[in-house]
C-alpha angles and dihedrals in degrees: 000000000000125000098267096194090047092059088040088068101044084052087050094052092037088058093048096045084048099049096040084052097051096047092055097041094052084037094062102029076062091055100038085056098054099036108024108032095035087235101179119205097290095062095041085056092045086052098059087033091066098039081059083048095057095043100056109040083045102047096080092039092056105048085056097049089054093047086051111042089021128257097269089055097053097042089051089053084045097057101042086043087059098042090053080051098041092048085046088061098046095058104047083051094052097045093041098242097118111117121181089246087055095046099046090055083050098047085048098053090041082051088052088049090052092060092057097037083051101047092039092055092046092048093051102064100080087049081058114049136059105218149001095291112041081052091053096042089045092055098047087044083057091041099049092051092053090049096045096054095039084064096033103041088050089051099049100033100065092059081047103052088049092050093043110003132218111316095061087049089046086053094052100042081051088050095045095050094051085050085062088041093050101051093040080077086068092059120099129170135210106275115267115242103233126216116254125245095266089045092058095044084060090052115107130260118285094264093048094052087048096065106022091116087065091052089033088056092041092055097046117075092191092056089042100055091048089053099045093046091050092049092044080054098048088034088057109036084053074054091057101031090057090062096019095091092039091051102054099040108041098020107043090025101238101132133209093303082059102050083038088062093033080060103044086048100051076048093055085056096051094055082049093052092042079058099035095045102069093053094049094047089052093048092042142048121238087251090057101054095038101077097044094052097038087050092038094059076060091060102037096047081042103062088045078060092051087053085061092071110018123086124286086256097050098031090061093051091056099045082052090055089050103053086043084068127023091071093061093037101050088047093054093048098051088045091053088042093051100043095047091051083052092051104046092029109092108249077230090059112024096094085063096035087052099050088046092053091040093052087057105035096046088020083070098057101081087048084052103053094053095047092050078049093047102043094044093055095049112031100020136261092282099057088053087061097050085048088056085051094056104049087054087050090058089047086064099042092047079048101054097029083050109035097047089054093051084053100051100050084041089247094281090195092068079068103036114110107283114216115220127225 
């Protein structure tokens, strides 16, 4: 029987490793395009386009390969596969042989990696804990340390990039990366119970099992509600961050020094929710956390619609108020939605539960952000953010209609046959 705490905290540090070394290496693949290789706004385009590109067509393919070879072994071929790509990087940088075609092909294929690291670190927790609460600690634990680098390594990359420049980032973000490979050899889960003979002979074909998390997801409304009200989320805050810059610096007046301190404190709020959210998740079930924070998004993008019409003096209190909160409140939500997927997802099958809800949560972002652009040009800011209102509104609506009917015919497809990979 392997120590399961133990491997609780080498996956933590691999995570974090892991996550530390991705930020600074798309950080600074960002900057050496812009300042280094003379990209202009095509290629920049082309560069998040086809970070969208890898996520979508891998996503499914991911979540099958870890229900079928197992989320540790995945994650292992993730990572080494990043930091070949990563080392790759840093020395076409250092010898001066990048160009923006070749960087574009290497970001892609590090974009592909991160789907399956990712996946494969979601899919691991329940292999890891015990019980309901040591899962749910250990994924906001995984949760809060992405959220807290996302917002430190940014912060601390772009001085460093003026003062070195790109090859010594490139190397840390490399070394960093093999740190995360490395100790993601300590980790060991509880052994996976495997179908018989006769069980397997009763999966479905090749194709079926491929996509049976999207089918597994479809025929439960429980699943489907987590997933819609975390797409309506995701759908609505790309709504509000099209127009939200634009809002507060050419609207209210504020500038860019405004929207500067607007971020850093929406940051601020995000370290306090990577710290808040583990306790929570330990005190409370997944249920009870869902319905505050969904209705809570209502209220907080809300009141960002409210300083659209309200005076300089009170708008900027209540976009204060917003940013106070939304960090805390939006990590709290993704760590109960993703624990309570873990909990009610067969281990067999979350690999694949987890890549079918991830093409349409995240799937949903690009849309949203054209439609927050669209919307704003045509129809003004403030409709955008009424737009941004409204999605969240949805989300609450898919969660209750849908919940509550899960709940009625006790959810059947948690207990249907379950076809293995």
């Amino acid at each position: 029987m392997p120590d399961l705490q133990k491997s609780q905290r080498m996956l933590l540090r691999s995570n974090a490793a892991d996550a530390a070394g991705r930020n600074l290496g798309d950080f600074t693949v960002e900057l050496l395009f812009i300042s280094t290789l003379a990209a202009d706004a095509f290629d920049m385009g082309l560069l998040n386009a086809l970070g969208t590109l890898a996520f979508v067509t891998a996503t499914l393919p991911a979540g099958y390969l870890v229900d079928r070879l197992g989320p540790l072994q995945v994650l292992r071929l993730g990572l080494g596969a990043k930091v070949a790509l990563m080392g790759c990087l840093l020395i076409l940088s250092a010898a001066g042989a990048l160009s923006v075609a070749l960087g574009l092909v290497l970001a892609t294929l590090l974009g592909f990696c991160n789907v399956f690291s990712e996946t494969s670190q979601a899919a691991a927790a329940p292999a890891l804990a015990d019980e309901r609460t040591s899962m749910a600690r250990l994924i906001a634990r995984l949760a809060a340390a992405d959220q807290a680098l996302s917002i430190i390594i940014p912060a601390a990359a772009g001085t460093l990039f003026a003062l070195l420049g790109a090859p010594p980032l490139l190397a840390a973000a490399a070394a960093l990366l093999l740190a995360a490979f490395g100790t993601s050899y300590a980790v060991r889960g509880k052994t996976a119970t495997r179908p018989t003979e006769a069980e397997a002979g009763r999966s479905a074909s090749r194709q079926g099992a491929f996509a049976a998390g999207l089918r597994y997801v479809w025929n439960s409304p429980v699943l489907k509600a987590l997933t819609l009200s975390v797409a309506f989320s995701n759908l609505g805050l790309a709504i509000g961050s099209a127009v939200e810059g634009l809002f507060i610096i050419n609207e209210l007046g504020l500038g860019a020094a405004g929207f500067g301190l607007y971020a850093a404190l929406g940051g601020l709020s995000g370290l306090a929710g990577a710290l808040l959210a583990p306790r929570l998740a330990e005190k409370f079930t997944p249920r009870e956390l869902a319905l505050p924070t969904i209705a809570g998004q209502i209220v907080l993008s809300g009141v960002v619609l409210a300083a659209g019409f309200a005076a300089p003096p009170l708008a900027i209190i209540l976009l204060v108020v917003h940013a106070a909160g939304w960090g805390v409140l939006i990590l709290v939500f993704n760590v109960s939605m993703a624990t309570w997927v873990a909990e009610i997802t067969p281990e067999q099958l979350l690999g694949r539960v987890t890549s079918a809800r991830r093409l349409f949560t995240f799937g949903v972002v690009p849309l949203g952000g054209l439609l927050g652009g669209g919307i704003g040009a045509v129809f003004g800011i403030r409709a955008a953010l009424g737009a941004w209102v409204l999605a969240n509104v949805l989300g609450l609506v898919c969660y209750l209609s849908l919940a509550m009917a899960g709940r009625r015919a006790q959810d059947p497809s948690v207990d249907e046959e379950v076809p293995e990979p």
